[in-house]
C-alpha positions as CSV (number, residue, x, y, z in Angstrom):
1,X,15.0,-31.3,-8.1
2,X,16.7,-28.3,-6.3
3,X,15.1,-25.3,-5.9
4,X,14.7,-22.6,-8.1
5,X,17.3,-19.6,-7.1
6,X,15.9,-16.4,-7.2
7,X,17.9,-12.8,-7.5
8,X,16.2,-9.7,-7.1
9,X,16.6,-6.4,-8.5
10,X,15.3,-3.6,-6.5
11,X,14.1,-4.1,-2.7
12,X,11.5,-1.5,-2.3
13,X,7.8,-2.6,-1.6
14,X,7.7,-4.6,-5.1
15,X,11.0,-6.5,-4.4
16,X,11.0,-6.9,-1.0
17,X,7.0,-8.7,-1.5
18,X,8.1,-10.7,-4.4
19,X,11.4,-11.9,-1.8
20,X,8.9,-12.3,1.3
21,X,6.0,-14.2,-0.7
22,X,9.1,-16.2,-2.5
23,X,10.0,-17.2,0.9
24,X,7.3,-17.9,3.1
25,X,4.7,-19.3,0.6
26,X,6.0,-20.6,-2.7
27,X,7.5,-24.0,-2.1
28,X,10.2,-25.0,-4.7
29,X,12.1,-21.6,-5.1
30,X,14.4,-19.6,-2.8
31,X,16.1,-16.5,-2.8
32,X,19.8,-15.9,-3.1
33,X,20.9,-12.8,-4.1
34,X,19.8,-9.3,-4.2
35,X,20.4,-6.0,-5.8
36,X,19.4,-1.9,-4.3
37,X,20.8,1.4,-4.2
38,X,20.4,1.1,-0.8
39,X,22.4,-1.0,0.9
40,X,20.9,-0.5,4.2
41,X,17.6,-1.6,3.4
42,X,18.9,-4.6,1.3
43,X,21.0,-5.5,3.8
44,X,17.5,-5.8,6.5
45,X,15.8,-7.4,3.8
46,X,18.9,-10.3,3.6
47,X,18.5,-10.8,7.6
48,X,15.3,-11.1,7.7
49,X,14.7,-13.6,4.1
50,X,17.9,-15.7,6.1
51,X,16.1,-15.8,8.8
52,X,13.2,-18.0,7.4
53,X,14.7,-19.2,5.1
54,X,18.1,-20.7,6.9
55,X,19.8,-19.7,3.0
56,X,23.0,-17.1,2.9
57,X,22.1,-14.4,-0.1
58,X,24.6,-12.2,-1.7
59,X,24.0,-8.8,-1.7
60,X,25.1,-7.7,-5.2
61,X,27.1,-3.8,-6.0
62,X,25.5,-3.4,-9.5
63,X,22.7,-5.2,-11.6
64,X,25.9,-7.0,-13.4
65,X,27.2,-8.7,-10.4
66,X,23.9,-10.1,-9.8
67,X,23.1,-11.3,-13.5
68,X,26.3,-12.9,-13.4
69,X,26.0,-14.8,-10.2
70,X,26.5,-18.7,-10.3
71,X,23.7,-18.6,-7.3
72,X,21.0,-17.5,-9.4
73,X,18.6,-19.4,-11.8
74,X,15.8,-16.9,-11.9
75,X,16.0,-13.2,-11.9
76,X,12.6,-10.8,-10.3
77,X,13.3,-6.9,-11.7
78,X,11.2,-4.7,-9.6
79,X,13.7,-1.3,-10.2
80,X,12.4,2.2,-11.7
81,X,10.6,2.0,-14.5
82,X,12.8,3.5,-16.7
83,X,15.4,0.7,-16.0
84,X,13.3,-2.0,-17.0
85,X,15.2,-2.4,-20.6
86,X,18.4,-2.3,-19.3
87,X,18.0,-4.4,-16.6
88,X,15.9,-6.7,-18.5
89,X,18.2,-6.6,-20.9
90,X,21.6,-7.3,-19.2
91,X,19.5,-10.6,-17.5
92,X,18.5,-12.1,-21.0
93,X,22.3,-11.5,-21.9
94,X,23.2,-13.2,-18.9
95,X,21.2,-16.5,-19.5
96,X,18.4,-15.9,-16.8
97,X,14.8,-17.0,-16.9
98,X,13.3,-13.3,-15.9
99,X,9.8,-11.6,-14.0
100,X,9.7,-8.2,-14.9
101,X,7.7,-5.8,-13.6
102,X,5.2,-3.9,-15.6
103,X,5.8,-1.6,-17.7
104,X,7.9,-3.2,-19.7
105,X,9.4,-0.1,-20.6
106,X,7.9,4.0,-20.9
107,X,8.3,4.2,-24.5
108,X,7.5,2.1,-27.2
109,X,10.6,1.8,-28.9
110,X,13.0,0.5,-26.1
111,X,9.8,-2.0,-25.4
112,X,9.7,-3.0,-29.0
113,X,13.6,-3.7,-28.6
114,X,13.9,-5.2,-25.4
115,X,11.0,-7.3,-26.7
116,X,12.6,-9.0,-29.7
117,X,15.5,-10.2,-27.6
118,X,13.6,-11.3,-25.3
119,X,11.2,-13.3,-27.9
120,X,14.9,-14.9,-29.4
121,X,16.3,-15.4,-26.0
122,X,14.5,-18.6,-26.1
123,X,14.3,-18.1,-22.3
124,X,11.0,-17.7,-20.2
125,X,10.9,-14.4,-19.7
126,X,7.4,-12.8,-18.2
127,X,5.6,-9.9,-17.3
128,X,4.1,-9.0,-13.5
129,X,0.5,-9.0,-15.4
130,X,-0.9,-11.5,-12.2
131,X,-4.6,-11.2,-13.2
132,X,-4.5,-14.2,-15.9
133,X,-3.3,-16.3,-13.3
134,X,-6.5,-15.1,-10.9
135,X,-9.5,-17.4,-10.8
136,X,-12.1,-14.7,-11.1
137,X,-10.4,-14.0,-14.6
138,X,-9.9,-17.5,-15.5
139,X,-13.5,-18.0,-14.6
140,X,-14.7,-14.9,-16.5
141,X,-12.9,-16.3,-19.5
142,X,-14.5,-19.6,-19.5
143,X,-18.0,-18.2,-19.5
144,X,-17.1,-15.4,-22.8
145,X,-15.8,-18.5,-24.4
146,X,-19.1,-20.7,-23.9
147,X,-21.0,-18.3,-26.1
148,X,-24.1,-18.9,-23.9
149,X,-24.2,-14.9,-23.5
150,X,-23.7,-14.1,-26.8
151,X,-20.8,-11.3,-28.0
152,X,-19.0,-9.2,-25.4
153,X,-20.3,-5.6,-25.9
154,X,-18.0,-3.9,-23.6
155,X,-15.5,-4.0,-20.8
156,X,-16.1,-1.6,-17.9
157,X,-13.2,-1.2,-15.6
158,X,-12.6,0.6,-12.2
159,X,-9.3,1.5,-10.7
160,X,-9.3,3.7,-7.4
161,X,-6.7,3.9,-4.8
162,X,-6.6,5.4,-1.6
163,X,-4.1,8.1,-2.0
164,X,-1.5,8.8,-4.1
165,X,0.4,11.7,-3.2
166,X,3.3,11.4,-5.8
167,X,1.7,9.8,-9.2
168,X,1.5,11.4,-12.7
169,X,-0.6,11.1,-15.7
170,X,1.9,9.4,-17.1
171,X,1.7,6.8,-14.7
172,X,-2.1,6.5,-14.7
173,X,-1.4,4.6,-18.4
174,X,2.0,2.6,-17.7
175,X,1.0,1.5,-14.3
176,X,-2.5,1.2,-14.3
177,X,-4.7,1.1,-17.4
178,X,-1.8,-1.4,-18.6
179,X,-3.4,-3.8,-16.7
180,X,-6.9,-3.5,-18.0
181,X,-5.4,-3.5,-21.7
182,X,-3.5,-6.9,-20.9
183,X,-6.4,-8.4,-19.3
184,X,-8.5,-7.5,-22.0
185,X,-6.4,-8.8,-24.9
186,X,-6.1,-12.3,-22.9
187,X,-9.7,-12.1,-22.5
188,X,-10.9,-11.1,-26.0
189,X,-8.5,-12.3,-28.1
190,X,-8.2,-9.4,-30.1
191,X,-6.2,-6.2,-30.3
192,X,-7.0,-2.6,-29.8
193,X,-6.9,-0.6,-32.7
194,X,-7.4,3.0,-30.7
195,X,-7.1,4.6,-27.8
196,X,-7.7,8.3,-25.9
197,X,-8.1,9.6,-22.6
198,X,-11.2,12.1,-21.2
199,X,-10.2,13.9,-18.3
200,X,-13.1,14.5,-15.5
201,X,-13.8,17.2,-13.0
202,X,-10.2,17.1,-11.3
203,X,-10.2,16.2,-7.6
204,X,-8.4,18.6,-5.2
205,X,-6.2,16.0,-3.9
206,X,-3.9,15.5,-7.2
207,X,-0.8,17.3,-7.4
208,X,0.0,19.5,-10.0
209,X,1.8,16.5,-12.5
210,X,-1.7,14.5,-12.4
211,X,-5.0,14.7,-13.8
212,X,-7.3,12.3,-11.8
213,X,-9.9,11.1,-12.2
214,X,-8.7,9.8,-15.8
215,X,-10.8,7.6,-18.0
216,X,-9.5,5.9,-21.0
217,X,-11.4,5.1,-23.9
218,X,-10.3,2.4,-26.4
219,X,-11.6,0.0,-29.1
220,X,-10.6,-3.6,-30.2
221,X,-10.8,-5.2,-33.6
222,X,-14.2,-6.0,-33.5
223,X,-15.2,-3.1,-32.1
224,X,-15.6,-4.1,-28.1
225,X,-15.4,-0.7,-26.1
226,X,-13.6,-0.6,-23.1
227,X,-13.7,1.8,-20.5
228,X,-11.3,2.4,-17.8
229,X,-12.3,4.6,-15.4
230,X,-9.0,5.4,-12.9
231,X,-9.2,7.5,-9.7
232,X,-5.9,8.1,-8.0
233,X,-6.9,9.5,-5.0
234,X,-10.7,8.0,-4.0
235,X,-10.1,8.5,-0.4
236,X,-12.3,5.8,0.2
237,X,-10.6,2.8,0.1
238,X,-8.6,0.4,-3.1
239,X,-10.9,-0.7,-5.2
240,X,-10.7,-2.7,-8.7
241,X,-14.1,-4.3,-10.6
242,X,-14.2,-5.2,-14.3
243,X,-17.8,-5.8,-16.3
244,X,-18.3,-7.5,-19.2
245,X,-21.7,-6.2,-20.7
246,X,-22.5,-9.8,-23.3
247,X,-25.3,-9.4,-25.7
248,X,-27.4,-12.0,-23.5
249,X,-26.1,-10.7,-19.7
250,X,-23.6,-9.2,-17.9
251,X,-20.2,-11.0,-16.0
252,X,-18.9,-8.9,-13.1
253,X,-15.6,-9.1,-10.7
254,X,-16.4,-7.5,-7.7
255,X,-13.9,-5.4,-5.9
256,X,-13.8,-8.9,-3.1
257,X,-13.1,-11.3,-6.0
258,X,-16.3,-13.3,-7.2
259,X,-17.9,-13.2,-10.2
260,X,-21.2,-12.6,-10.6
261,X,-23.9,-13.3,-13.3
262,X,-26.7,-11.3,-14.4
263,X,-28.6,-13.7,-16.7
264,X,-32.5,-14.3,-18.1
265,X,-34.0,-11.8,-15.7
266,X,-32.1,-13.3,-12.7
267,X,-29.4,-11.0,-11.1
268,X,-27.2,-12.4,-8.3
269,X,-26.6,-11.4,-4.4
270,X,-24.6,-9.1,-4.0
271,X,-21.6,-9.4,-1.2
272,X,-20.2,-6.9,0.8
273,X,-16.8,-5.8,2.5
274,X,-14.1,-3.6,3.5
275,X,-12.3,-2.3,1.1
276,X,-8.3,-2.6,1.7
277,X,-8.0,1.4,3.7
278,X,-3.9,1.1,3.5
279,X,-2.1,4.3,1.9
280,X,0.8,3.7,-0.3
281,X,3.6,5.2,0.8
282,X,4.4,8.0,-1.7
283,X,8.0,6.7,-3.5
284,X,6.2,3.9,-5.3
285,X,3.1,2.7,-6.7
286,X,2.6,-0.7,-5.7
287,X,0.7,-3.8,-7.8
288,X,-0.5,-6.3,-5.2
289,X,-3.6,-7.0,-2.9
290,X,-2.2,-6.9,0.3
291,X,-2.7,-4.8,3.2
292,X,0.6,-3.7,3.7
293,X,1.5,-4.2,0.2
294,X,4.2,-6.8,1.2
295,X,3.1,-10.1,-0.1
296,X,1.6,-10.3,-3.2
297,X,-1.1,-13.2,-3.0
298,X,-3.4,-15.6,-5.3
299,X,-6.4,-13.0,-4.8
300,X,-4.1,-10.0,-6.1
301,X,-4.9,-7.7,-8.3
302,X,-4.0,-4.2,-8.6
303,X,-2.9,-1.5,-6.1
304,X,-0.9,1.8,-6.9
C-alpha cells in the first residue's frame, strides 16, 4: 500500500507537531500539503518536512485549495478554534478522512451541525482527544471494568500549566476540562447530566479575561462526581493526574504516566520526577507532552 497523504491546516505549534511527528515517527503516512495565514512560517515548515522526508508539499492559498488537492488522502485541522466547523466542514464536503482538533466547535449548535454531517459523511472523521489511545487510560479502564474494586465513586482530575499569559475562562472549558469530560465518558460509559464551575482564591498571575484556579463540578447518570480542578498559571511546572476513588480502592495516573493501585490496606510506591518546566508561548494553547511542544508523543496527554 502507498502511504497515507496528509494536508494540514494551520502550522502553528499544533500543526507543525502533528507535520513533524507525522514525519519523523509514524511510518505509513506522509505529508503533502499545507495550509497558514502565514506564508512565511508555512513556507519553513515545507523545507524543513522536505527535508526528511525527500516528498515535494504544496503550500495551499485558502483551506479550499487544500481540501480539493488530488495529493491529499487525509486532512489534520489544527486552525482557531472558531474555524473548526467551517474547516471541518469544507473537508467532509471534499471527501477527506479528517483529525480535528478539539473543540470541536465554541458553541453547541455549530458542533451539533458539524456533527451530523460528519456522522453521515460515512468518512472517519476524529477528534484530537489522545488519552484513549494512552496506556495508563487503557489500563485504568480494564481494572473499572473487572469489578474487583467495586463502583467508581468519583473522578478527581488535575490540570496545571506553567504559565499562560493569554488564556480565558472560556478556554479553561473548551480546551481543557474537555478533556477530562471525554476521558470520562470513554471511561464510565455514561453521560453527564450537570455541570458548574466554583471559582477559587484568584491567583495574581491571570489576566483580567481569566479566573484561575477554576474547578468544575459535574455528575454522570449514575451519579459519579467528577472534579476537575484547573490551574492556568501553577508556576511550578505542567502537570496532569486523574483518580478514580472505587468503592473497594483507589486507581491513580500520576503526572509521569503509571498507574497506581491502592488496594486491601496495601498502597503502592510512589515515583518521582521533573515535571515538564517549558512555558507556552502565549498565541496558543497547546495539547501535547512534549517539551517544546513540537511532537506530540504515545505518553501525551494535555498541555495548554
Amino acid at each position: 500500500m502507498s502511504d497515507l497523504r496528509v494536508g494540514i491546516i494551520g502550522v502553528g505549534i499544533m500543526g507543525a507537531g502533528h507535520a513533524r511527528y507525522l514525519t519523523e515517527h509514524v511510518n505509513g503516512a506522509v505529508v503533502t500539503a499545507l495550509f497558514d495565514l502565514d506564508a512565511p512560517r508555512m513556507d519553513s515548515l515545507a523545507k524543513e518536512l522536505t527535508a526528511k522526508s525527500g516528498t515535494a508539499i504544496n503550500q495551499h492559498s485558502s483551506v479550499e485549495a487544500l481540501v480539493s488537492d488530488a495529493n491529499v488522502d487525509a486532512v489534520i485541522i489544527c486552525s482557531p478554534d472558531g474555524l473548526h466547523p467551517e474547516h471541518l466542514t469544507l473537508s467532509i464536503n471534499a471527501g477527506k478522512h479528517t483529525l480535528c482538533e478539539k473543540p470541536l466547535a465554541p458553541k453547541s449548535l455549530d458542533a451539533k451541525k458539524v456533527a451530523a454531517l460528519a456522522n453521515a459523511s460515512g468518512l472517519n472523521i476524529t477528534l484530537g482527544f489522545m488519552r484513549r489511545f494512552d496506556p495508563s487510560y487503557i489500563e485504568m479502564k480494564k481494572e473499572i471494568e473487572s469489578g474487583k474494586y467495586g463502583k467508581v465513586l468519583h473522578l478527581r482530575c488535575i490540570s496545571r500549566n506553567v504559565s499562560s499569559p493569554t488564556a480565558t475562562t472560556a478556554m479553561l472549558l473548551t480546551n481543557v476540562a474537555v478533556h477530562e469530560v471525554d476521558i470520562a465518558r470513554w471511561l464510565l460509559g455514561e453521560e453527564f447530566v450537570s455541570m458548574s464551575t466554583v471559582a477559587m482564591k484568584r491567583t495574581k498571575y491571570a489576566n483580567d479575561q481569566l479566573q484561575d484556579p477554576l474547578t468544575v463540578l459535574a455528575h454522570t447518570e449514575s451519579g459519579v462526581l467528577m472534579t476537575i480542578d484547573i490551574a492556568a498559571n501553577s508556576t511550578y511546572g505542567y502537570e496532569v493526574r486523574m483518580e478514580a476513588l472505587m468503592e473497594n480502592g483507589s486507581l491513580e495516573i500520576d503526572n509521569l504516566g503509571g498507574l497506581s493501585i491502592s488496594y486491601d490496606f496495601n498502597l503502592p510506591p510512589r515515583t518521582h520526577g521533573q515535571v515538564a518546566p517549558t512555558r507556552v508561548p502565549a498565541s496558543r494553547p497547546c495539547t501535547r507532552r512534549s517539551p517544546t511542544c513540537r511532537s506530540p508523543t504515545p505518553r501525551s496527554r494535555t498541555r495548554w
